[in-house]
Every structure is written in C-alpha cells, then in structure tokens.
Jmol script that loads the backbone (N, CA, C; Angstrom):
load data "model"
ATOM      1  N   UNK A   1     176.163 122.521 129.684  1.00  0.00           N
ATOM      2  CA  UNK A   1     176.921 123.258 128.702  1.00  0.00           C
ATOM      3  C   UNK A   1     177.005 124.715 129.158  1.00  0.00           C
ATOM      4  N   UNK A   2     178.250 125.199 128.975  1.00  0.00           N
ATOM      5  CA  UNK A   2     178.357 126.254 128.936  1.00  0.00           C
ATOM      6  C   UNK A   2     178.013 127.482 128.093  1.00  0.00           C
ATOM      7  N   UNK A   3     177.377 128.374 128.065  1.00  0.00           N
ATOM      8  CA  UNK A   3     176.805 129.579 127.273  1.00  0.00           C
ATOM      9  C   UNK A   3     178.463 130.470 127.930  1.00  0.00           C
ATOM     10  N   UNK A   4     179.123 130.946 126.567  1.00  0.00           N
ATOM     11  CA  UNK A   4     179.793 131.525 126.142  1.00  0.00           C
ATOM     12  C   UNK A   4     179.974 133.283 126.029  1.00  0.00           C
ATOM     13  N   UNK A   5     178.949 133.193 124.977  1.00  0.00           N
ATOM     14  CA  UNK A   5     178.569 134.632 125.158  1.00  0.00           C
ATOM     15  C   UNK A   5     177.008 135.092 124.590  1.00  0.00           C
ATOM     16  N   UNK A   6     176.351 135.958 125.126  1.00  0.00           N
ATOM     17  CA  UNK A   6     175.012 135.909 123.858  1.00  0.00           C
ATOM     18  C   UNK A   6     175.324 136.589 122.719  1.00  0.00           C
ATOM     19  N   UNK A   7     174.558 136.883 121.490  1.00  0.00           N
ATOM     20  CA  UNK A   7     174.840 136.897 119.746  1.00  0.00           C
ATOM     21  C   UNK A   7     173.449 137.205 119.536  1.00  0.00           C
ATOM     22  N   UNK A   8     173.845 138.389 119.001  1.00  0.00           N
ATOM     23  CA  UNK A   8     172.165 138.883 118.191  1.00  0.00           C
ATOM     24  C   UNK A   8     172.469 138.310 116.854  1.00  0.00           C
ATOM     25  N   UNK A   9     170.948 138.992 116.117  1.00  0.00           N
ATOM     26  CA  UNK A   9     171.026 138.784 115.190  1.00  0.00           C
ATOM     27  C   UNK A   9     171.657 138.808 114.138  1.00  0.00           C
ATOM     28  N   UNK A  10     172.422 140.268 114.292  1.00  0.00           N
ATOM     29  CA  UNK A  10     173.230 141.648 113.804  1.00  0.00           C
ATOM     30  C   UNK A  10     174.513 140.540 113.869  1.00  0.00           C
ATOM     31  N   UNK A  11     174.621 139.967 114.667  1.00  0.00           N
ATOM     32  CA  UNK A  11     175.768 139.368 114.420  1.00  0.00           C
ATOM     33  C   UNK A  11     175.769 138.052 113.494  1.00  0.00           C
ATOM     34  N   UNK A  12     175.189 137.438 112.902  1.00  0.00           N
ATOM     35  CA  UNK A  12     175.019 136.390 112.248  1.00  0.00           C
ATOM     36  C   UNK A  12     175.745 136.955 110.982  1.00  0.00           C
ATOM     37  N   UNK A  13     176.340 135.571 110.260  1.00  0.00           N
ATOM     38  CA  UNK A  13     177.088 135.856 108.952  1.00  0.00           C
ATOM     39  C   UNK A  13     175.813 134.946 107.571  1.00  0.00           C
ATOM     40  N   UNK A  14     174.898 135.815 107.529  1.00  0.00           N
ATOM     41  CA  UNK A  14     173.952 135.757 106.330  1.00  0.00           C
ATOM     42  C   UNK A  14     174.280 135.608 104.807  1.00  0.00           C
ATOM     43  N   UNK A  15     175.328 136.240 104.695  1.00  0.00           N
ATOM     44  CA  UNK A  15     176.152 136.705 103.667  1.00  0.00           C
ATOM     45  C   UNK A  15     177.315 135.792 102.922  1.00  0.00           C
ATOM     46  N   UNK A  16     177.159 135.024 104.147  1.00  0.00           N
ATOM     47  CA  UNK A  16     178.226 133.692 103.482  1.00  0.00           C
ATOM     48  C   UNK A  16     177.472 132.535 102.599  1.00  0.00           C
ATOM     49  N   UNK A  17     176.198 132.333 103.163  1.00  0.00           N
ATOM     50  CA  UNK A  17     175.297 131.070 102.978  1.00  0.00           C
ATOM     51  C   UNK A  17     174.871 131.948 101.899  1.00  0.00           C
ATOM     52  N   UNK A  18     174.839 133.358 100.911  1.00  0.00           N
ATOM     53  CA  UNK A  18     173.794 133.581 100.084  1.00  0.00           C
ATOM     54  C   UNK A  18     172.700 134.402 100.704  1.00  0.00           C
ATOM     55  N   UNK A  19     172.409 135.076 102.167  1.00  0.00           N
ATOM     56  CA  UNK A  19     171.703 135.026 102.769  1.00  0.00           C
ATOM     57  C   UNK A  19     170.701 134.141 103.606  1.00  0.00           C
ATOM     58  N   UNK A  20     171.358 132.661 103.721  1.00  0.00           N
ATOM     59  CA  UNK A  20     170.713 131.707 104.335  1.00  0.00           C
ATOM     60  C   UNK A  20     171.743 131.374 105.048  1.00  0.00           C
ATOM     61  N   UNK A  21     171.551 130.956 106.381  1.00  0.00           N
ATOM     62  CA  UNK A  21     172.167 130.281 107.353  1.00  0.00           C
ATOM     63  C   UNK A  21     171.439 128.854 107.774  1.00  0.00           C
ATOM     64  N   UNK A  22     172.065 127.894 107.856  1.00  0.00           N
ATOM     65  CA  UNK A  22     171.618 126.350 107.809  1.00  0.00           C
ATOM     66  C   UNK A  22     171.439 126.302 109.141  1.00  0.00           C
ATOM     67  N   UNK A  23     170.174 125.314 109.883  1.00  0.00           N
ATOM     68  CA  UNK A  23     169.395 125.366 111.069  1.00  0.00           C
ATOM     69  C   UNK A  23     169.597 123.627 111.499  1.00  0.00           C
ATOM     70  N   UNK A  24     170.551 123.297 112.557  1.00  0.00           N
ATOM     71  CA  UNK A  24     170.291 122.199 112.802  1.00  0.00           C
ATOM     72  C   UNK A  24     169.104 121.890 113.731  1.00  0.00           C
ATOM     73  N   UNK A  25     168.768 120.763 113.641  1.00  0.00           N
ATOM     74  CA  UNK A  25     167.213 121.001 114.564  1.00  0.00           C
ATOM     75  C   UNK A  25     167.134 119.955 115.343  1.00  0.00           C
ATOM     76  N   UNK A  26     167.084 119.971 117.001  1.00  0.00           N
ATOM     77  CA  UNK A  26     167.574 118.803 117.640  1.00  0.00           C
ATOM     78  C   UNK A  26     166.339 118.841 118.237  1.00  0.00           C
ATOM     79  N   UNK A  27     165.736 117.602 119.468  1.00  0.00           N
ATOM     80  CA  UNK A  27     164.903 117.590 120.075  1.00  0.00           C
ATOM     81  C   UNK A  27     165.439 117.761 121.307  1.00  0.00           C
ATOM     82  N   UNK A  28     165.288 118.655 122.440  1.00  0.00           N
ATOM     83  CA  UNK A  28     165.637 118.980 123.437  1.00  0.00           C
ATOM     84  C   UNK A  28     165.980 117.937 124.589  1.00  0.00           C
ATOM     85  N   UNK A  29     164.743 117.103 124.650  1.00  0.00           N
ATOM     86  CA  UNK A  29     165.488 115.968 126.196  1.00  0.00           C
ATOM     87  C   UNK A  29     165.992 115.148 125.084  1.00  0.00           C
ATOM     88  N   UNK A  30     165.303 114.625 124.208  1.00  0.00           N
ATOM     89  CA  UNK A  30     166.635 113.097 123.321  1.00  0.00           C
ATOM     90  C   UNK A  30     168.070 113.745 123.060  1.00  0.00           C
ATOM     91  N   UNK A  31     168.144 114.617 122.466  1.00  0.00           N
ATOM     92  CA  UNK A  31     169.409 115.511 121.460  1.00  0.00           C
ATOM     93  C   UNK A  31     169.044 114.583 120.401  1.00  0.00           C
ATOM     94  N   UNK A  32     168.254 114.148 119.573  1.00  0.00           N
ATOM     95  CA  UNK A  32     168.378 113.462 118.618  1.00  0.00           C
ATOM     96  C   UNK A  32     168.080 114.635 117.541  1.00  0.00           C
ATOM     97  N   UNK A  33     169.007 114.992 116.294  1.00  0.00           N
ATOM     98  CA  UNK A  33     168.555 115.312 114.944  1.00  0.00           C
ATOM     99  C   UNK A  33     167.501 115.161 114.856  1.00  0.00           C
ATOM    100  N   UNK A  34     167.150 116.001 114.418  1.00  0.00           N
ATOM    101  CA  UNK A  34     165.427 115.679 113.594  1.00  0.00           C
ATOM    102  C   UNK A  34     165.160 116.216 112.476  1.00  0.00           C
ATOM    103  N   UNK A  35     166.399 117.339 111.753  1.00  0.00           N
ATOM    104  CA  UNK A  35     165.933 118.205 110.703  1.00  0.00           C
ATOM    105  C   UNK A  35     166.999 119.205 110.347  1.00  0.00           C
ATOM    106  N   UNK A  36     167.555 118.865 109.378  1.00  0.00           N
ATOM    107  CA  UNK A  36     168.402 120.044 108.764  1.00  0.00           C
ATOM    108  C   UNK A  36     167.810 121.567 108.252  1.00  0.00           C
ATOM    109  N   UNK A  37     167.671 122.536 108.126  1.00  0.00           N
ATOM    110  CA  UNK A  37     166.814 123.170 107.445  1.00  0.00           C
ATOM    111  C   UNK A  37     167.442 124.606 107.306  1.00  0.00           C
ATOM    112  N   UNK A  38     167.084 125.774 106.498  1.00  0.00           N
ATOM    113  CA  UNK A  38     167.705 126.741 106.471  1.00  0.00           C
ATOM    114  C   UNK A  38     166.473 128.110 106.387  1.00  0.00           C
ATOM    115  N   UNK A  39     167.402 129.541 107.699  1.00  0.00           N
ATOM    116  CA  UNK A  39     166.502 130.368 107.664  1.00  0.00           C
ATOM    117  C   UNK A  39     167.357 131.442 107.140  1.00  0.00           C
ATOM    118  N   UNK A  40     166.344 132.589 106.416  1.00  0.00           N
ATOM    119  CA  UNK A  40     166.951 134.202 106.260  1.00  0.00           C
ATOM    120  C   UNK A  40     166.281 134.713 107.118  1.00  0.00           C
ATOM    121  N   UNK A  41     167.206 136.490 107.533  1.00  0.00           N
ATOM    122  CA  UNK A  41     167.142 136.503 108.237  1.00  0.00           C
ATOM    123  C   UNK A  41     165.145 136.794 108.855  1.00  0.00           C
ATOM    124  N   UNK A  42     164.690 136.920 108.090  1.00  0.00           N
ATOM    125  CA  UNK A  42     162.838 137.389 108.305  1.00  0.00           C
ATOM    126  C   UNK A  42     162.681 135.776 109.321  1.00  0.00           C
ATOM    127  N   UNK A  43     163.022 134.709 108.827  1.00  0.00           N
ATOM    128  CA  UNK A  43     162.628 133.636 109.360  1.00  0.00           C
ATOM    129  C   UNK A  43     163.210 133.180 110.887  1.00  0.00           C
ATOM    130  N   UNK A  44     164.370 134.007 111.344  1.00  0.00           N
ATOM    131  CA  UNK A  44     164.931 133.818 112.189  1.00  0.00           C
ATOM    132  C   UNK A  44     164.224 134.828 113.114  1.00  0.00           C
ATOM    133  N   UNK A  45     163.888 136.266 112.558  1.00  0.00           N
ATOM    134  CA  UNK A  45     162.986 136.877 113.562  1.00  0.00           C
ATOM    135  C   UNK A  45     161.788 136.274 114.161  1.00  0.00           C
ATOM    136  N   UNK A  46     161.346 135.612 112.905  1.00  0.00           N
ATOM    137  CA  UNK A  46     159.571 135.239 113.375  1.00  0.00           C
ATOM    138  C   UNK A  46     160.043 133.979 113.986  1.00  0.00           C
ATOM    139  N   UNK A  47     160.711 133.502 114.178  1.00  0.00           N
ATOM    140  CA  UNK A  47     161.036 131.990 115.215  1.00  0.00           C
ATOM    141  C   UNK A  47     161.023 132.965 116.584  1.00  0.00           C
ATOM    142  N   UNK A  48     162.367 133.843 116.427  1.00  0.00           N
ATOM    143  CA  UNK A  48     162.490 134.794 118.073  1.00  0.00           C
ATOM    144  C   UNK A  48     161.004 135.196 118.477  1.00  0.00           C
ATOM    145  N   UNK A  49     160.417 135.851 117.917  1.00  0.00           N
ATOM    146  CA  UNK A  49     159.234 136.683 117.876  1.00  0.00           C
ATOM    147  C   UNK A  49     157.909 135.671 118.352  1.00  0.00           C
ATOM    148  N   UNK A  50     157.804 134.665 117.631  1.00  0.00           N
ATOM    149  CA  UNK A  50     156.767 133.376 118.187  1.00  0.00           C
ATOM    150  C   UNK A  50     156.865 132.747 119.397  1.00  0.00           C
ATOM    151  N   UNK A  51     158.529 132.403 118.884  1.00  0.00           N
ATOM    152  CA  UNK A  51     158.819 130.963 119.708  1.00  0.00           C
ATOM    153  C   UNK A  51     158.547 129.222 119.020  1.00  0.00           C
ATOM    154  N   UNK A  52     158.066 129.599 117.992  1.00  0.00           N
ATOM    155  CA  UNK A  52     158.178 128.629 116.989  1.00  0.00           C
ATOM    156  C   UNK A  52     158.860 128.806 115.576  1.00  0.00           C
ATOM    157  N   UNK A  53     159.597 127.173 115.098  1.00  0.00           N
ATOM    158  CA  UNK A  53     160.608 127.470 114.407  1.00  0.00           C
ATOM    159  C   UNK A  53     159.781 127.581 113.295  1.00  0.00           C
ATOM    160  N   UNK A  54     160.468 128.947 112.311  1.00  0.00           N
ATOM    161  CA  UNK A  54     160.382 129.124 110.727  1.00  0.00           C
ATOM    162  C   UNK A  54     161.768 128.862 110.093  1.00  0.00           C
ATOM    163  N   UNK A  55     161.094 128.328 108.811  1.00  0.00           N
ATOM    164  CA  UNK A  55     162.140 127.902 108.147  1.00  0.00           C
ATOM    165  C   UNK A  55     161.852 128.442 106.221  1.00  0.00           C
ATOM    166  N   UNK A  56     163.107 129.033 106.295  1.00  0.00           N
ATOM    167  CA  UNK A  56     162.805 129.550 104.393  1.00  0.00           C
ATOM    168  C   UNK A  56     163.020 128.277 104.037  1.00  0.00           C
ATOM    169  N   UNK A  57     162.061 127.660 103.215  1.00  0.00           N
ATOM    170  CA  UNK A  57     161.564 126.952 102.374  1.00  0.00           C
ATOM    171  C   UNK A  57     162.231 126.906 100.915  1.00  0.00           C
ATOM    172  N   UNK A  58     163.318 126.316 100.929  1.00  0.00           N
ATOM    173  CA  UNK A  58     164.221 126.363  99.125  1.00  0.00           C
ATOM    174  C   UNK A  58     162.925 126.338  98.282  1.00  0.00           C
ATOM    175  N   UNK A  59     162.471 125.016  98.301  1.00  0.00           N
ATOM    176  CA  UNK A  59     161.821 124.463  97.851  1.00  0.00           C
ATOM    177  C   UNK A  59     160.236 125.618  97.103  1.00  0.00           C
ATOM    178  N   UNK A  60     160.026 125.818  98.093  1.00  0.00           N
ATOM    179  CA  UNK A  60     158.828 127.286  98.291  1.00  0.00           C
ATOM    180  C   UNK A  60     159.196 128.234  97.690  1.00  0.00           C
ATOM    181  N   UNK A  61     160.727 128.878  98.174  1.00  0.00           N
ATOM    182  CA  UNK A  61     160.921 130.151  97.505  1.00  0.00           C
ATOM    183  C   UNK A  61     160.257 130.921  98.905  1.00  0.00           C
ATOM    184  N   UNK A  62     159.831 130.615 100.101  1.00  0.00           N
ATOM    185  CA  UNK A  62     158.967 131.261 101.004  1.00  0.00           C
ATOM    186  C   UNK A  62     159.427 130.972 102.127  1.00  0.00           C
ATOM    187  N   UNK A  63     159.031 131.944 103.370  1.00  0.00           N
ATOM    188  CA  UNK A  63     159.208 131.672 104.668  1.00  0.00           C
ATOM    189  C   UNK A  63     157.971 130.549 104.962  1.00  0.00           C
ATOM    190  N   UNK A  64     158.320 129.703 105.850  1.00  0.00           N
ATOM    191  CA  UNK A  64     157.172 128.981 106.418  1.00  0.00           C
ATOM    192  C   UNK A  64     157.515 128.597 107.525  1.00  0.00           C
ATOM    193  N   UNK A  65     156.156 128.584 108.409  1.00  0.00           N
ATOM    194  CA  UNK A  65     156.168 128.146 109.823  1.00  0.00           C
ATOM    195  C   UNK A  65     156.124 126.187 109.744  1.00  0.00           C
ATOM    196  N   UNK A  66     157.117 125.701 110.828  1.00  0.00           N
ATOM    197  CA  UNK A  66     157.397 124.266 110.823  1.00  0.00           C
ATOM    198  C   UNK A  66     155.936 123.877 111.213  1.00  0.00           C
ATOM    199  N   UNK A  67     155.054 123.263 110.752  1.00  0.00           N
ATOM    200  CA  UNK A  67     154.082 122.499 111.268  1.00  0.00           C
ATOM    201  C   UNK A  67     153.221 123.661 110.808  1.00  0.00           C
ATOM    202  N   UNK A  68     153.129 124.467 109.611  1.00  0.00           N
ATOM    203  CA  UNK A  68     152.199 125.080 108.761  1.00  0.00           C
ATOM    204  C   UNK A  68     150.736 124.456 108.456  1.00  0.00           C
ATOM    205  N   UNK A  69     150.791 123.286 107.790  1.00  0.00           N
ATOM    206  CA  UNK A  69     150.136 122.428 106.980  1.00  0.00           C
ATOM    207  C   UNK A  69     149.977 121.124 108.014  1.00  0.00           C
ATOM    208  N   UNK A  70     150.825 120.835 108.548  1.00  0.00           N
ATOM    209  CA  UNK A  70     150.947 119.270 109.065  1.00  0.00           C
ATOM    210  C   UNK A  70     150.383 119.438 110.710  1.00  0.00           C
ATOM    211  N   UNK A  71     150.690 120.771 110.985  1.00  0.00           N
ATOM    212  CA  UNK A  71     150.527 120.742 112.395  1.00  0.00           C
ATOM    213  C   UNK A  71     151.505 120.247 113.847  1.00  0.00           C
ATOM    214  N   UNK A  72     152.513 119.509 113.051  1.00  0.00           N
ATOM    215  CA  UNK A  72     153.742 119.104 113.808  1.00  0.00           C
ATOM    216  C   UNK A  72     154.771 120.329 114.107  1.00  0.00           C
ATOM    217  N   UNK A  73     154.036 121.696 114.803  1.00  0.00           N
ATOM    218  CA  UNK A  73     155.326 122.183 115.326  1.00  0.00           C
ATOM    219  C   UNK A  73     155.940 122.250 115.794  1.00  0.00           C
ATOM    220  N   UNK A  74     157.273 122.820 115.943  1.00  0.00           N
ATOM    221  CA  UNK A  74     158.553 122.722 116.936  1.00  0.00           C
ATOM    222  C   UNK A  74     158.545 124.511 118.014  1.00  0.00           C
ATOM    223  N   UNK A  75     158.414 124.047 119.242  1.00  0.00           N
ATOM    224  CA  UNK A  75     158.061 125.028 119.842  1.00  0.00           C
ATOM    225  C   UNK A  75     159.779 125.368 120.142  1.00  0.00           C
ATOM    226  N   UNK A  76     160.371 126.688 120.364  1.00  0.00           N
ATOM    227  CA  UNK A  76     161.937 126.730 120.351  1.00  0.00           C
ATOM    228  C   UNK A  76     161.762 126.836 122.150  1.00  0.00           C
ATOM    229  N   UNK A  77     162.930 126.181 122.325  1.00  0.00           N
ATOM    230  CA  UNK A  77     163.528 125.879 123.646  1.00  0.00           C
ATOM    231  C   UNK A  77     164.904 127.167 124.286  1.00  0.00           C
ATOM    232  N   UNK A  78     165.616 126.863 122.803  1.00  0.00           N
ATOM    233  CA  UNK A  78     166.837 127.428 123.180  1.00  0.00           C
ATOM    234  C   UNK A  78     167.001 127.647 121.740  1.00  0.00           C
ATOM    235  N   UNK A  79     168.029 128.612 121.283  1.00  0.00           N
ATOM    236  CA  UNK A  79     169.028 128.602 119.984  1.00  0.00           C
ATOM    237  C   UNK A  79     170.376 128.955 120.709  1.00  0.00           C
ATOM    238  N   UNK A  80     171.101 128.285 119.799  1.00  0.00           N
ATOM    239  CA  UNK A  80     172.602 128.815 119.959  1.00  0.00           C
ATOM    240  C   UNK A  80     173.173 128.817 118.446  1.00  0.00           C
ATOM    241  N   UNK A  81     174.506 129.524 118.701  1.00  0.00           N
ATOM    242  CA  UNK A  81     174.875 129.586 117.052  1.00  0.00           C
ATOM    243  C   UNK A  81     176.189 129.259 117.585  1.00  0.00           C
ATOM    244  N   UNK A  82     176.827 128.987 116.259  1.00  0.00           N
ATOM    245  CA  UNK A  82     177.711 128.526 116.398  1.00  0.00           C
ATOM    246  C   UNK A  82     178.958 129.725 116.745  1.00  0.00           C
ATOM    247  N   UNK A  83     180.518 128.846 116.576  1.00  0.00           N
ATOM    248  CA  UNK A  83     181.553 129.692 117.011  1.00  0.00           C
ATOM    249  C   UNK A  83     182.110 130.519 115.984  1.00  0.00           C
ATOM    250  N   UNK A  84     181.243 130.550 114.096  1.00  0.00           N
ATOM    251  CA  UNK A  84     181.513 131.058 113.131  1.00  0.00           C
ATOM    252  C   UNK A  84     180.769 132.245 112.699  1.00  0.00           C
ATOM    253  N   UNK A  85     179.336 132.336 113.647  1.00  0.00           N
ATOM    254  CA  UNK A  85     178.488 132.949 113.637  1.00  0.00           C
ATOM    255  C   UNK A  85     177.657 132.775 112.483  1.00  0.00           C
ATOM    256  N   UNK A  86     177.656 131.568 111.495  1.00  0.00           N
ATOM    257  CA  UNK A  86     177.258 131.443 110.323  1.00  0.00           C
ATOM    258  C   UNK A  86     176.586 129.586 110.113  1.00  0.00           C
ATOM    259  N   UNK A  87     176.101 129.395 111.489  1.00  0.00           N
ATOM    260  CA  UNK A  87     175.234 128.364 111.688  1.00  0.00           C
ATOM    261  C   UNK A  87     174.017 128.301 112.802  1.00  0.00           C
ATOM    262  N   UNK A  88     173.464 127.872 112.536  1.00  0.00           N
ATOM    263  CA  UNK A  88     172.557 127.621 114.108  1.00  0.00           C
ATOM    264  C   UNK A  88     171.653 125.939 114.794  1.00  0.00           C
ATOM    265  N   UNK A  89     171.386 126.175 115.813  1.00  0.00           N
ATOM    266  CA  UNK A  89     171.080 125.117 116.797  1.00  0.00           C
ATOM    267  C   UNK A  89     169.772 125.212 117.151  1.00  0.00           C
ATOM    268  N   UNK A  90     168.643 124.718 116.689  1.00  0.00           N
ATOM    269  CA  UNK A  90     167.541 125.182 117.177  1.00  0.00           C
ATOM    270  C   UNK A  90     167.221 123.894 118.371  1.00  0.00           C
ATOM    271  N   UNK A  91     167.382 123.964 119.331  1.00  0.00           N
ATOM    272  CA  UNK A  91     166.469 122.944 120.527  1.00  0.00           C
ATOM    273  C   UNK A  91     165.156 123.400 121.053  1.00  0.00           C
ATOM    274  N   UNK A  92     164.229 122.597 120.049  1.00  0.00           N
ATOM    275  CA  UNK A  92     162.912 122.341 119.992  1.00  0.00           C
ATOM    276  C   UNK A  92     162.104 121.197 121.220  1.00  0.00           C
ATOM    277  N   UNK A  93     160.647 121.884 121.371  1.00  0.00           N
ATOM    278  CA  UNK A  93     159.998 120.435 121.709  1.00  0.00           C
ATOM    279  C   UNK A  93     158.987 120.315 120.455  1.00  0.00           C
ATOM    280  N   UNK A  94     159.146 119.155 119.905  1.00  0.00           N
ATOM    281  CA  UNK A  94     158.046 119.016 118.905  1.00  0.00           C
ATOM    282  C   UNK A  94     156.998 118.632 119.031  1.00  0.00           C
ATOM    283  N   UNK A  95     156.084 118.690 118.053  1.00  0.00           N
ATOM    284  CA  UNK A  95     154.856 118.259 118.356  1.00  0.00           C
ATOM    285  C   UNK A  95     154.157 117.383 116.947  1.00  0.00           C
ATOM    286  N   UNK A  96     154.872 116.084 117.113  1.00  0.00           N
ATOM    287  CA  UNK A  96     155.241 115.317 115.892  1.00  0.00           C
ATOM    288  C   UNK A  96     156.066 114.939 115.558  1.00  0.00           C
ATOM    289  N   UNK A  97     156.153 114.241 114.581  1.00  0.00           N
ATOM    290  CA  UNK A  97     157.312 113.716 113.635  1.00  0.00           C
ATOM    291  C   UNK A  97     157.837 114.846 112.248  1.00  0.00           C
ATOM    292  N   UNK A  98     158.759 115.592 112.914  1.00  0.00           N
ATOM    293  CA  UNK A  98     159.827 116.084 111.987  1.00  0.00           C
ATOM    294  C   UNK A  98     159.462 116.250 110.294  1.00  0.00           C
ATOM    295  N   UNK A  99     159.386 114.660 109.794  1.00  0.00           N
ATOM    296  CA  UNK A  99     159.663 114.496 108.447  1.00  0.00           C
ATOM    297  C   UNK A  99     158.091 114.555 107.642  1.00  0.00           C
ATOM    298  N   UNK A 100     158.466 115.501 106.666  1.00  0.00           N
ATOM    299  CA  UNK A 100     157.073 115.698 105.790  1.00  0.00           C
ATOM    300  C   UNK A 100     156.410 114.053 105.749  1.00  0.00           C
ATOM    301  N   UNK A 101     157.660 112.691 105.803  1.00  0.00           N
ATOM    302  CA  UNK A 101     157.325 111.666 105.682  1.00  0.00           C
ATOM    303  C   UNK A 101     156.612 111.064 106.740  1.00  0.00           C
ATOM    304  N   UNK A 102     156.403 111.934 107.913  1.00  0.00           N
ATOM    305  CA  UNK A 102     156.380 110.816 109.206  1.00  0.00           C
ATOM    306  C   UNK A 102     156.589 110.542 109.695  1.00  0.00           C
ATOM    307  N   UNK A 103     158.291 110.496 109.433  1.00  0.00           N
ATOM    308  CA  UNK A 103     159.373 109.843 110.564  1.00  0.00           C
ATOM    309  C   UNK A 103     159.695 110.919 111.435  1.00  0.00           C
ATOM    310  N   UNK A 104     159.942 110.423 112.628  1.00  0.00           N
ATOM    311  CA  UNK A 104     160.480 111.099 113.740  1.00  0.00           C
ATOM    312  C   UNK A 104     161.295 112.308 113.389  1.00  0.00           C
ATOM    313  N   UNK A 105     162.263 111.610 112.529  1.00  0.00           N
ATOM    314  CA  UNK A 105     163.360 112.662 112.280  1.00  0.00           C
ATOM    315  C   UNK A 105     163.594 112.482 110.515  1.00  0.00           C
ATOM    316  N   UNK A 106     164.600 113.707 109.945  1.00  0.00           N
ATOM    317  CA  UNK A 106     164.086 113.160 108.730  1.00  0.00           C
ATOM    318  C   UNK A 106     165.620 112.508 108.242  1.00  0.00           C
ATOM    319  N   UNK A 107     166.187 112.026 108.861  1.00  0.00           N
ATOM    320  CA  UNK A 107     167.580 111.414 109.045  1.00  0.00           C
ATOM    321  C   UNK A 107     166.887 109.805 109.304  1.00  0.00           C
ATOM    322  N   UNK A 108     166.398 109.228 108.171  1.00  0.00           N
ATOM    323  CA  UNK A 108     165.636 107.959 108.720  1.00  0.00           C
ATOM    324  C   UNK A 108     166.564 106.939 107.672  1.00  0.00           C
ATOM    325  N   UNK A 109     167.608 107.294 106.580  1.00  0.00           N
ATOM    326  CA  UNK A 109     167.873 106.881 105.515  1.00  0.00           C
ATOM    327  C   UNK A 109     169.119 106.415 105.613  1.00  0.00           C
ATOM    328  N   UNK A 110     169.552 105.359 105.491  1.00  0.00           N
ATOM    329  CA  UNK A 110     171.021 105.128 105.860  1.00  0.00           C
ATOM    330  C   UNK A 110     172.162 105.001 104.023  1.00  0.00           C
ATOM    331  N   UNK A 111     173.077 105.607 103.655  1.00  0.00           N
ATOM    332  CA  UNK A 111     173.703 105.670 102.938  1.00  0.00           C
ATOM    333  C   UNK A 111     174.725 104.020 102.430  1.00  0.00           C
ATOM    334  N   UNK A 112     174.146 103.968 101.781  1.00  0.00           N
ATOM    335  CA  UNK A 112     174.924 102.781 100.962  1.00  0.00           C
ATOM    336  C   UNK A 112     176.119 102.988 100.846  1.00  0.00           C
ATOM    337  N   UNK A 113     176.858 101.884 101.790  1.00  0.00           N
ATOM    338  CA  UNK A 113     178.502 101.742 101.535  1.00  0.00           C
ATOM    339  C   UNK A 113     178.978 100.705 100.660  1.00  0.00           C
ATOM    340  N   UNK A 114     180.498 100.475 100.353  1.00  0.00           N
ATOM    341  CA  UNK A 114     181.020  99.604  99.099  1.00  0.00           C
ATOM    342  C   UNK A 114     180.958  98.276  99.786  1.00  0.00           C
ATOM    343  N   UNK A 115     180.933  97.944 101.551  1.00  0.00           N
ATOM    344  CA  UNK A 115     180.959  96.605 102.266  1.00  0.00           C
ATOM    345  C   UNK A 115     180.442  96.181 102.585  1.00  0.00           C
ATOM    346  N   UNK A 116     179.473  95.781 101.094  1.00  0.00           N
ATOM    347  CA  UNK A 116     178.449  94.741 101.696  1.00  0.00           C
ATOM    348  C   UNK A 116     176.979  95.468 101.527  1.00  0.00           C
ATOM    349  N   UNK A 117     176.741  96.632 102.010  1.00  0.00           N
ATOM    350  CA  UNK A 117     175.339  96.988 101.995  1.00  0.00           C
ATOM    351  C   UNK A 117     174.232  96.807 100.519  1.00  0.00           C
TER     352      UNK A 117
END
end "model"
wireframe off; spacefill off
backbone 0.3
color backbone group
C-alpha cells in the first residue's frame, strides 16, 4: 500500500464525531477486524506516546488502555486515517483475544437475515 501523505493530529476532524473519532482495529499479518472502538483526542496521544492502543471508553465515560484489566494488549504497528480525516486504522499486534468475551475478534456474531436464518 501506498502512504499518501502523513497527517498529524491537528489535522483530524474531532468535531464531527462529537469529539470522538471511530478506531477500526485490524490485526497486522491476518488484516482480520478485531474491534471497532472510539478515541478523543487525549486517547490518540497516549496510543502515539506508548505505542499501545487507548481507547475512550463510552461505556466508562474514561480513557482506557486496551488490555487495562485483561492484559490482552494491542501493541500499534502502524495508524493511518482515513481520506476524510475523521476516521482511523489502528494495525496492531495483539496480545490476546480482542473481545471482553474472548473471542479473537469481537465481530464473532452473525446478523439474522429474512432467508432462512
């Protein structure tokens, strides 16, 4: 893949999401999803700043480091953002399974269709 151009922070559109920008979260050699999640901008520094992903926590009301509690963190590989400046790409290596549940990824759930399922 081609790298385009680099993008600070300063450039991110915070302001659209509410001050949250949504974090897709892939695993680096699979590309498999593993985690939707969303950072402001404090959480996007301390990912740059570590090297491990933080994620504001809806749920919390708080910044938190991925693998806080569980110990499954995602060490960052790469980020890229998108071409809107108002998304991002985190390529992680993890250290664990993704889902507070366990699973690999937390995309483990398949959606009920009208044919048949």
């Amino acid at each position: 893949m081609k790298v385009r151009k680099l993008v600070s922070i300063d450039d991110l559109d915070f302001e659209k999401g509410g001050g949250l920008i949504p974090v897709v979260v892939q695993d680096h050699e699979s590309l498999r999803v593993l985690t939707l999640a969303y950072v402001n901008r404090e959480a996007l520094e301390k990912t740059v700043k570590t090297g491990y992903a933080h994620f504001f926590r809806r749920s919390f009301g708080r910044i938190m480091k991925k693998g806080e509690t569980s110990g499954n963190v995602q060490r960052i590989i790469e980020i890229l953002v998108d071409c809107d400046a108002d998304a991002i790409l985190y390529l992680v290596e993890p250290a664990g399974p993704a889902c507070h549940l366990g699973e690999e990824t937390c995309f483990h759930n398949r959606l009920k269709n009208n044919a048949g399922d």
